[in-house]
C-alpha positions as a Markdown table, in Angstrom:
| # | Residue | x | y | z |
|---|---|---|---|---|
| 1 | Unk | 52.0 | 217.6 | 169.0 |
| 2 | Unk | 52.4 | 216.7 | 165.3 |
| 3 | Unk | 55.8 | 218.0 | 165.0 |
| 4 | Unk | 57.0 | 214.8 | 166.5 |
| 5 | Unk | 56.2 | 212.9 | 164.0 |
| 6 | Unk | 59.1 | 213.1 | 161.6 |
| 7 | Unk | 60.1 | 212.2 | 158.3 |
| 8 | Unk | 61.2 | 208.6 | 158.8 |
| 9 | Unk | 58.3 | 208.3 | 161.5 |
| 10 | Unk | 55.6 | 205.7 | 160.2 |
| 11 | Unk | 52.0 | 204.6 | 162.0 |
| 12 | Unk | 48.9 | 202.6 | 161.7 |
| 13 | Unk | 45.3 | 203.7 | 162.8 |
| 14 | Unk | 42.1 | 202.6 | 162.8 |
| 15 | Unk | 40.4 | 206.1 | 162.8 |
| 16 | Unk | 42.1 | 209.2 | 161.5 |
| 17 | Unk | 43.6 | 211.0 | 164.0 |
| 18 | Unk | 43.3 | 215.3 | 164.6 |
| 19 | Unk | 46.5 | 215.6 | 163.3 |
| 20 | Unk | 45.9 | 213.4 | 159.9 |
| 21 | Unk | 49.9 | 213.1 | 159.6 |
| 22 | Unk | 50.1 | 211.5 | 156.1 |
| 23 | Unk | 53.1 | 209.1 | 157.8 |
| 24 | Unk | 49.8 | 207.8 | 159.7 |
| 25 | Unk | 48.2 | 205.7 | 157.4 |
| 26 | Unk | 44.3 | 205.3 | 158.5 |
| 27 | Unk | 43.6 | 201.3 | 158.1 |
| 28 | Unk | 40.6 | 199.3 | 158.4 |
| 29 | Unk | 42.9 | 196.1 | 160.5 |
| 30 | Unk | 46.4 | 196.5 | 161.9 |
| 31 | Unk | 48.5 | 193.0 | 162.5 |
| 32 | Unk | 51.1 | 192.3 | 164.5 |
| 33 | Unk | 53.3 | 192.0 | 161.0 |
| 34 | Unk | 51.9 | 195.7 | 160.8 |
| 35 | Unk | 53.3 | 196.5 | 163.9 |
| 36 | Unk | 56.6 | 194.8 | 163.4 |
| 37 | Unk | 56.9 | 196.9 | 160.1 |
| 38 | Unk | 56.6 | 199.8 | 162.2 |
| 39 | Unk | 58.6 | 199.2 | 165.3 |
| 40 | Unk | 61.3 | 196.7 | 164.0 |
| 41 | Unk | 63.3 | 199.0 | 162.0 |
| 42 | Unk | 67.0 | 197.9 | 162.6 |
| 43 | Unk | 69.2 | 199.8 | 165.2 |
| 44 | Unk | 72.8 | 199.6 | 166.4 |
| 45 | Unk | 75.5 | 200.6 | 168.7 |
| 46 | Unk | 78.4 | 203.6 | 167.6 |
| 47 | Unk | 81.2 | 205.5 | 169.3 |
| 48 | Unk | 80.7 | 208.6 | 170.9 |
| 49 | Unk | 83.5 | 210.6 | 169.5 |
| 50 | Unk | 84.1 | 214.5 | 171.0 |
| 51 | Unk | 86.3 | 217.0 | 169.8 |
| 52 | Unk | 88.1 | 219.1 | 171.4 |
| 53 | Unk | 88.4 | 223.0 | 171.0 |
| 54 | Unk | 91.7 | 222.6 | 168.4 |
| 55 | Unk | 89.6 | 220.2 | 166.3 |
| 56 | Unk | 91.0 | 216.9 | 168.3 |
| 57 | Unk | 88.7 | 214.3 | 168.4 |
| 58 | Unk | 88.6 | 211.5 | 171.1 |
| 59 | Unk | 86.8 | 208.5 | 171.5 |
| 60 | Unk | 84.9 | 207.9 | 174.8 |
| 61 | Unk | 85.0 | 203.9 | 175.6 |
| 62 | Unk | 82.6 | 204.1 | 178.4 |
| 63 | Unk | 79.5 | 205.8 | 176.3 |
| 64 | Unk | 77.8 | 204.4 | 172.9 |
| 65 | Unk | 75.0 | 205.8 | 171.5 |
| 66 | Unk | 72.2 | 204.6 | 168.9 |
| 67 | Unk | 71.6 | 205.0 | 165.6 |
| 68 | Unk | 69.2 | 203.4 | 163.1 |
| 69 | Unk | 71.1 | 201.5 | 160.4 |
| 70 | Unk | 68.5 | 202.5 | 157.8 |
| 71 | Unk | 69.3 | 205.3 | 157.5 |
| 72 | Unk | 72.3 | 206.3 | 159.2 |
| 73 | Unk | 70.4 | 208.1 | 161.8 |
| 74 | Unk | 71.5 | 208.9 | 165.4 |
| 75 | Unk | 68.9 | 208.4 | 167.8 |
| 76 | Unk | 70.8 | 208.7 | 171.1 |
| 77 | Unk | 74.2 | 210.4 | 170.8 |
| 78 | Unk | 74.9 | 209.1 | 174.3 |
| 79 | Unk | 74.2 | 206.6 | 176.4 |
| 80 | Unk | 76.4 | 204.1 | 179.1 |
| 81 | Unk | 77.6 | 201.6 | 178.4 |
| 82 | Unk | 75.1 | 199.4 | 180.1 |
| 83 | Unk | 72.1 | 200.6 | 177.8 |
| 84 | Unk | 70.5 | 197.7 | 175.8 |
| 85 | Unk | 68.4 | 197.7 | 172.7 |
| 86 | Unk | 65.1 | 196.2 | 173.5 |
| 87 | Unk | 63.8 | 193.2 | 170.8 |
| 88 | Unk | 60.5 | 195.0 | 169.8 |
| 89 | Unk | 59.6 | 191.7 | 167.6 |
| 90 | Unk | 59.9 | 189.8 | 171.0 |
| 91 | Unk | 58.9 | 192.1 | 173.9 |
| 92 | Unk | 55.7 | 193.1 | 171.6 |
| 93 | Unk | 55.2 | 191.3 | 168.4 |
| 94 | Unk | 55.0 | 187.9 | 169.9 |
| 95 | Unk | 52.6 | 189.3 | 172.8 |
| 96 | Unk | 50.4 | 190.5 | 170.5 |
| 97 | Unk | 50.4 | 187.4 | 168.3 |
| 98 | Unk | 49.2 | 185.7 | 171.3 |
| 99 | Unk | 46.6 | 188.4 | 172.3 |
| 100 | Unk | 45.0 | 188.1 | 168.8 |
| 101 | Unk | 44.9 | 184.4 | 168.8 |
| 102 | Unk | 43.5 | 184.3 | 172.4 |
| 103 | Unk | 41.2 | 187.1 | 172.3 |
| 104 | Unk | 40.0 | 187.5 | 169.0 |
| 105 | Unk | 38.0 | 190.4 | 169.8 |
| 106 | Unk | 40.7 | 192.8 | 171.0 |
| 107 | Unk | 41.3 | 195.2 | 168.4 |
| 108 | Unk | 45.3 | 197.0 | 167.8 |
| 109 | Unk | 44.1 | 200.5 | 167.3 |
| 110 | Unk | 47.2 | 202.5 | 167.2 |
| 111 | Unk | 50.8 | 201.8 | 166.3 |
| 112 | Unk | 53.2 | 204.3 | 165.6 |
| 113 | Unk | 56.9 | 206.3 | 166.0 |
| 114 | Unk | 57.5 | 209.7 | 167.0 |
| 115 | Unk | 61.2 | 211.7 | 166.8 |
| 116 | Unk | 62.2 | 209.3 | 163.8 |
| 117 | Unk | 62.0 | 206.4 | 165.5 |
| 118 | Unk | 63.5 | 207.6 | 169.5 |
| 119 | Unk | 59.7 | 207.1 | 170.4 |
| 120 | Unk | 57.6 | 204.7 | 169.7 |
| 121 | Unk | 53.9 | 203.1 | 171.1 |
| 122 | Unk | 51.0 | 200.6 | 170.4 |
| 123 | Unk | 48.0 | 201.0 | 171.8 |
| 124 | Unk | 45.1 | 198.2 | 172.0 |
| 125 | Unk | 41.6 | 198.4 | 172.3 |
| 126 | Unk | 40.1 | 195.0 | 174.6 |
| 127 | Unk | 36.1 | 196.4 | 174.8 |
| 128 | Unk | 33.7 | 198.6 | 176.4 |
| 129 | Unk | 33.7 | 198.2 | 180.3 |
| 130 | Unk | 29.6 | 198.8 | 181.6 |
| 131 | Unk | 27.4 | 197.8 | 183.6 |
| 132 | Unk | 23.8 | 197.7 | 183.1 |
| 133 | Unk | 21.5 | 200.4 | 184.1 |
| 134 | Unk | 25.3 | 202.7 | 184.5 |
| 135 | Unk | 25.2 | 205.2 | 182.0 |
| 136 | Unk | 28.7 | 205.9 | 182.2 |
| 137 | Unk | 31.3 | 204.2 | 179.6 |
| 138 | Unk | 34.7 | 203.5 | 180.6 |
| 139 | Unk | 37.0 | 202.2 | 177.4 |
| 140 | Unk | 39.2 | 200.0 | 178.4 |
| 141 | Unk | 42.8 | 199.8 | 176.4 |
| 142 | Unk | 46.2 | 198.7 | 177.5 |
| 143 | Unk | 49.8 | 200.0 | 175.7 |
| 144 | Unk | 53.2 | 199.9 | 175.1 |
| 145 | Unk | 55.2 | 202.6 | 174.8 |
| 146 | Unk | 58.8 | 203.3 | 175.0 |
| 147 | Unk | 60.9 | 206.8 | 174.8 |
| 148 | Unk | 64.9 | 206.1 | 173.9 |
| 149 | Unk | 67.4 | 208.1 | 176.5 |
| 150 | Unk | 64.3 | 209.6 | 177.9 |
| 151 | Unk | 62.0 | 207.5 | 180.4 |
| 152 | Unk | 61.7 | 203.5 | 180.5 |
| 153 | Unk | 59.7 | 201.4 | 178.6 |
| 154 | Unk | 56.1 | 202.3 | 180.1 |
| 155 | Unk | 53.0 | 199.7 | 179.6 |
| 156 | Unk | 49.8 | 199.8 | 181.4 |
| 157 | Unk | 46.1 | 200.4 | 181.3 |
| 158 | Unk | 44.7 | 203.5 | 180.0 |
| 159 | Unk | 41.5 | 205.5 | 178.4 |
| 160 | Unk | 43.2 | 207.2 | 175.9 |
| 161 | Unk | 43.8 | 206.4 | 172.2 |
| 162 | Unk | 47.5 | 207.5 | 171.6 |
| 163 | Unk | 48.1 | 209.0 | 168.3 |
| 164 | Unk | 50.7 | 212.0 | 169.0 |
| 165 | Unk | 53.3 | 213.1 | 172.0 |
| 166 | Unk | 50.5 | 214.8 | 173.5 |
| 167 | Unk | 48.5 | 211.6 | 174.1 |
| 168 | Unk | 51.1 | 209.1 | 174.5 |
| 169 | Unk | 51.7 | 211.5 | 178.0 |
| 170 | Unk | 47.9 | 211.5 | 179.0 |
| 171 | Unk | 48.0 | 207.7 | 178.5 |
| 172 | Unk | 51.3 | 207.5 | 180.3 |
| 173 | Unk | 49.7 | 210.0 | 183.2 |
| 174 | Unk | 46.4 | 207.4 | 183.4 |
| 175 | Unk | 48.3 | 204.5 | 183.7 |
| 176 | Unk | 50.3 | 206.1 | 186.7 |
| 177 | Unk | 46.9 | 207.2 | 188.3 |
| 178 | Unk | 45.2 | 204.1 | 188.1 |
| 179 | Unk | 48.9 | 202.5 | 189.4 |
| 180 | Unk | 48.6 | 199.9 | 186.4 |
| 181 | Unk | 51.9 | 201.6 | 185.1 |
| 182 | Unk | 54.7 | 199.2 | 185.3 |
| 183 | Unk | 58.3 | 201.1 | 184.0 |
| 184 | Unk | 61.2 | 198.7 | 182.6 |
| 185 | Unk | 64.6 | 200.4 | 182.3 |
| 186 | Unk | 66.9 | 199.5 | 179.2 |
| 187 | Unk | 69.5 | 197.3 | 180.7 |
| 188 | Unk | 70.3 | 193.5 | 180.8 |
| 189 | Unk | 67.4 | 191.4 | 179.9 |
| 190 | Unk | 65.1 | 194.8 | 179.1 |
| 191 | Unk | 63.3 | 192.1 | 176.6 |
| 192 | Unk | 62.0 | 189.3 | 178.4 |
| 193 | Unk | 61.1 | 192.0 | 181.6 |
| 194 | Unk | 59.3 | 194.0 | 178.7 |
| 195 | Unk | 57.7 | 191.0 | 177.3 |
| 196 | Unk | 56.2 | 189.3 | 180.6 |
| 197 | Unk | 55.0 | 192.6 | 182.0 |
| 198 | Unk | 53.2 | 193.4 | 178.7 |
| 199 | Unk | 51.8 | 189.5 | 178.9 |
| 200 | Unk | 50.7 | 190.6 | 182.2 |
| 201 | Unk | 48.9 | 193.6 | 181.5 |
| 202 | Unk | 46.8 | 191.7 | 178.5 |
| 203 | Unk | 45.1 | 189.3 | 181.0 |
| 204 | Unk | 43.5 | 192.3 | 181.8 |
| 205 | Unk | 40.6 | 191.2 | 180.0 |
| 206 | Unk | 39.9 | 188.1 | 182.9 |
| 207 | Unk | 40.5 | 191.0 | 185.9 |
| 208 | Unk | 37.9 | 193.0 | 183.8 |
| 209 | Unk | 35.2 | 190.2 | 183.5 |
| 210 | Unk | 35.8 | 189.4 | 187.2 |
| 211 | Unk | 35.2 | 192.5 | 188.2 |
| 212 | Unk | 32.1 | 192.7 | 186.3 |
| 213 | Unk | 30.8 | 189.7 | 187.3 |
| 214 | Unk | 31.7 | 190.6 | 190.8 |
| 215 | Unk | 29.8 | 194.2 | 190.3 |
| 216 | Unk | 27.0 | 192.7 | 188.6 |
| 217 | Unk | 26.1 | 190.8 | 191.7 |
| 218 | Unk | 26.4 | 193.8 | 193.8 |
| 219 | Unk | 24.0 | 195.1 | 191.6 |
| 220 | Unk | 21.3 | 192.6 | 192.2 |
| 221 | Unk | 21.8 | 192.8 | 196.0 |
| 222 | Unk | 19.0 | 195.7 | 197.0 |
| 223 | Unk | 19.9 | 197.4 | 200.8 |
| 224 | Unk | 17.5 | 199.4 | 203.1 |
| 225 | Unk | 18.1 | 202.4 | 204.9 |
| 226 | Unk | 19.1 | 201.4 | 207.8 |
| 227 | Unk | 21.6 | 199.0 | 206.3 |
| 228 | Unk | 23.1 | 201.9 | 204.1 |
| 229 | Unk | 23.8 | 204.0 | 207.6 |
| 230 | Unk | 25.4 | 200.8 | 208.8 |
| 231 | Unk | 27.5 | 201.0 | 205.8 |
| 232 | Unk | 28.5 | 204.6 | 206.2 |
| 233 | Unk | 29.0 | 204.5 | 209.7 |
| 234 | Unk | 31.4 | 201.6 | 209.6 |
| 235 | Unk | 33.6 | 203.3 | 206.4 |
| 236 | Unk | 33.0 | 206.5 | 206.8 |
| 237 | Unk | 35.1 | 208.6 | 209.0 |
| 238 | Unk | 32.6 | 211.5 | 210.7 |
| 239 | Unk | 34.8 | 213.4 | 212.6 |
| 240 | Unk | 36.9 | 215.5 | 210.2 |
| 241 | Unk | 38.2 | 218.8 | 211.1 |
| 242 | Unk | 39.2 | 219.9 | 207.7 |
| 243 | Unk | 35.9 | 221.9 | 206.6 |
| 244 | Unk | 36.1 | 220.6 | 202.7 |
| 245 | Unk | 37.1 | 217.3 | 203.9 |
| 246 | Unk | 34.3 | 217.3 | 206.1 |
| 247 | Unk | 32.3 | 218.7 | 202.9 |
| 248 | Unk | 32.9 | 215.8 | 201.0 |
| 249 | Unk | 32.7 | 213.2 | 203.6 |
| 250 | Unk | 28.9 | 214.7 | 204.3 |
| 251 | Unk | 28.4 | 214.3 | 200.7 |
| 252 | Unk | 29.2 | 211.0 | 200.4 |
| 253 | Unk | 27.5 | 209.8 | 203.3 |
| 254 | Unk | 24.5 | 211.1 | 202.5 |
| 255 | Unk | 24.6 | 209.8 | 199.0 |
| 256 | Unk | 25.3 | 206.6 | 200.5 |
| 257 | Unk | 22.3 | 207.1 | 203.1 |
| 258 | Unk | 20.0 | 207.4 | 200.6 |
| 259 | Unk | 21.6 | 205.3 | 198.1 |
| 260 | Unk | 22.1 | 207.2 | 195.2 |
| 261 | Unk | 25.3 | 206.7 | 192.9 |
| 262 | Unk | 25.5 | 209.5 | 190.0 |
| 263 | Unk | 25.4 | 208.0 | 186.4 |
| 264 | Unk | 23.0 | 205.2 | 187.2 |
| 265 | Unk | 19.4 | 204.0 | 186.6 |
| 266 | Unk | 17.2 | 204.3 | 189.9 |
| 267 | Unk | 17.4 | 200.4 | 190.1 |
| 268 | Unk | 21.4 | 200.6 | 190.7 |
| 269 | Unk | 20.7 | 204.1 | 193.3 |
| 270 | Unk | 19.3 | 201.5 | 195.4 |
| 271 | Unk | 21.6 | 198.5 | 195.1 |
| 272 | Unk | 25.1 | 197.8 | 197.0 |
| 273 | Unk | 26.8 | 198.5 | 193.4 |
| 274 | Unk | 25.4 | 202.2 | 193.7 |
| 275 | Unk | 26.2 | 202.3 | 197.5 |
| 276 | Unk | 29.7 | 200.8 | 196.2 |
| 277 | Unk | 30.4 | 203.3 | 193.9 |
| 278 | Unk | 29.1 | 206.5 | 195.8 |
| 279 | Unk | 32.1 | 204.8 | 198.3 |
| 280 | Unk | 34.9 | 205.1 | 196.0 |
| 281 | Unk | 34.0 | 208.2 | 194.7 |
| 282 | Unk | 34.2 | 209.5 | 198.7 |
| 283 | Unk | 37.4 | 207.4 | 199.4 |
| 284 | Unk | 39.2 | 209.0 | 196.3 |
| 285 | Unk | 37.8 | 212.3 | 196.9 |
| 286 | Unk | 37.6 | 212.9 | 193.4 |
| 287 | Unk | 34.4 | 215.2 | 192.3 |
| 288 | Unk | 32.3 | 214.0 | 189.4 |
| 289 | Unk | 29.8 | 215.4 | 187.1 |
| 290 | Unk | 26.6 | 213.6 | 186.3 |
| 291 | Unk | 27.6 | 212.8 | 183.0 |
| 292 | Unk | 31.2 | 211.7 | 183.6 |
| 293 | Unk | 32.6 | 208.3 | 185.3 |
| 294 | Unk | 36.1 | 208.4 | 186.7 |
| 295 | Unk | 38.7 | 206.4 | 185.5 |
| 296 | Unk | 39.1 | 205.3 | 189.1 |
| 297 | Unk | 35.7 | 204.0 | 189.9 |
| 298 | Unk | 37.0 | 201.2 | 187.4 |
| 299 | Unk | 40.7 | 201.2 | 187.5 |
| 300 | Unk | 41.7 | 202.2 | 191.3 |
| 301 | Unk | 38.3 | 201.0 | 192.2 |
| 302 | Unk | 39.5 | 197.4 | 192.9 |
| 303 | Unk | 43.4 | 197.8 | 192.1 |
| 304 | Unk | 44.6 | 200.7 | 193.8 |
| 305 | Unk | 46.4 | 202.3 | 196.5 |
| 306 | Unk | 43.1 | 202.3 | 198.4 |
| 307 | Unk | 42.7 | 198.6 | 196.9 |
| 308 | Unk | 42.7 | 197.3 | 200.7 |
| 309 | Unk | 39.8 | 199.7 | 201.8 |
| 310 | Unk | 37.4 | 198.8 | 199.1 |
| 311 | Unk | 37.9 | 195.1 | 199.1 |
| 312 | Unk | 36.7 | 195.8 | 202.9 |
| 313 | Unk | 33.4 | 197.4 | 201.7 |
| 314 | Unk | 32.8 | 195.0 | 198.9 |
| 315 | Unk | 33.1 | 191.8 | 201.8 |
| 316 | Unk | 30.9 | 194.4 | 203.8 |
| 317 | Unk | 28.4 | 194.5 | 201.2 |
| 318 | Unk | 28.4 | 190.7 | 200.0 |
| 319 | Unk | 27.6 | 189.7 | 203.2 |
| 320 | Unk | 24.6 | 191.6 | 204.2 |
């Protein structure tokens, strides 16, 4: 959705996007001082005035609105009274200052405004998520976005690479999938709520290599049959009425029976990471394609609403 981004709208990317706005400038490094320059334009409060039908015009004390100082442009012609700005340089900037000095080898992909400045986003790029012997990638990126007078400040985990309205809503739609999405409304102290939440979400990168180092050992760990129908029997429910429930419990279960896990080298079909796997996919009855991973088998796979569940089967597995 190009049309969003306007004529005072600037961006950074390290690829060209479909769109190629030429507000979008395609880069080979974006900075946090790049991102400053793009989000930290200033902004300020101003009356709401209304008139009236005989050309009266009153001033509401209980409403403000927006505008960017720039170039004298509302953004929000009404908001209460109990709306804050948020400090972009502070709530983002300074995080991402400390990202790059921390962990050189994240990479800020995207930055960028939509509707003039009303929207805005950065979205970074911490590595490729994979596991030996699985042939399905999962990219990993994290992002901040924020929509004035329309939804809270949104950061959280994502797949997508946000370059447009369109994808700023898939990425904004994974995060609340995957339940990383953490929303921040624009009142009081939406700054330092902003700024430890979007600390929070980039020590991602240590809950990523725990996780790996966690599946990796699963993946050495080879099972027999008759320990992957002890497996299924104990977290696998049988008796299901519902026929396509029942469907894909069967499926699972005999996936899990004979070990195999889609995506994966024969080694991992017989390993507890394969027997692992072929359990979240059944748990999250979500169906997959030989060629495709699931954002949950990552994200929801250990952090989800079913979180409880599959720490169960990984103890399960660890200790056989």
């Amino acid at each position: 959705m190009a049309r969003m981004i306007q004529e005072f709208d600037r961006g950074f990317m390290l690829e060209a996007a479909w769109h190629k706005h030429p507000n979008y400038e395609v880069v080979s490094e974006i900075t946090p001082a790049m991102v400053e320059h793009v989000l930290c334009f200033p902004m300020d409060y101003c009356e709401v005035i209304s008139q009236l039908p005989d050309g009266t015009q009153l001033k509401n004390p209980s409403n403000q609105g927006v505008y960017r100082t720039d170039h004298k442009l509302v953004l929000l012609p009404c908001t209460g009274d109990g709306f804050t700005i948020p400090d972009y340089k502070e709530a983002v900037v300074s995080v991402l200052e400390m990202i790059i000095r921390e962990c050189p080898e994240y990479r800020i992909d995207t930055v960028g405004t939509l509707l003039n400045g009303r929207g805005l986003f950065v979205n970074i790029w911490c590595g490729d998520f994979q596991l030996p012997g699985d042939f399905s990638r999962t990219v990993s990126r994290f992002q901040f976005s924020d929509m004035l007078g329309v939804s809270a400040i949104k950061i959280g985990a994502c797949v997508t690479r946000t370059v447009c309205m369109n994808t700023l809503r898939a990425s904004n739609a994974e995060m609340e999938k995957n339940k990383s999405l953490t929303c921040i409304k624009h009142t009081g102290s939406v700054t330092s709520r902003a700024k430890r939440a979007f600390e929070a979400i980039a020590l991602l990168k240590v809950q990523l290599e725990e996780t790996k180092n966690l599946f990796e050992n699963l993946a050495t760990r080879h099972v027999s049959k008759d320990m992957a129908e002890a497996f299924a029997n104990e977290f696998l429910v049988r008796d299901v009425k519902d026929g396509k429930a029942l469907s894909t419990v069967g499926r699972a279960a005999s996936r899990i029976i004979h070990r195999q896990a889609q995506t994966m080298s024969k080694d991992l079909n017989n390993s507890a990471y394969g027997m692992f796997q072929a359990y979240v996919d059944a748990l999250d009855h979500t169906p997959t394609r030989d060629d495709q991973d699931d954002t949950f088998r990552t994200w929801d796979g250990l952090y989800g609403n079913r979180a409880r569940l599959k720490k169960q089967a990984v103890d399960f597995l660890l200790q056989a």
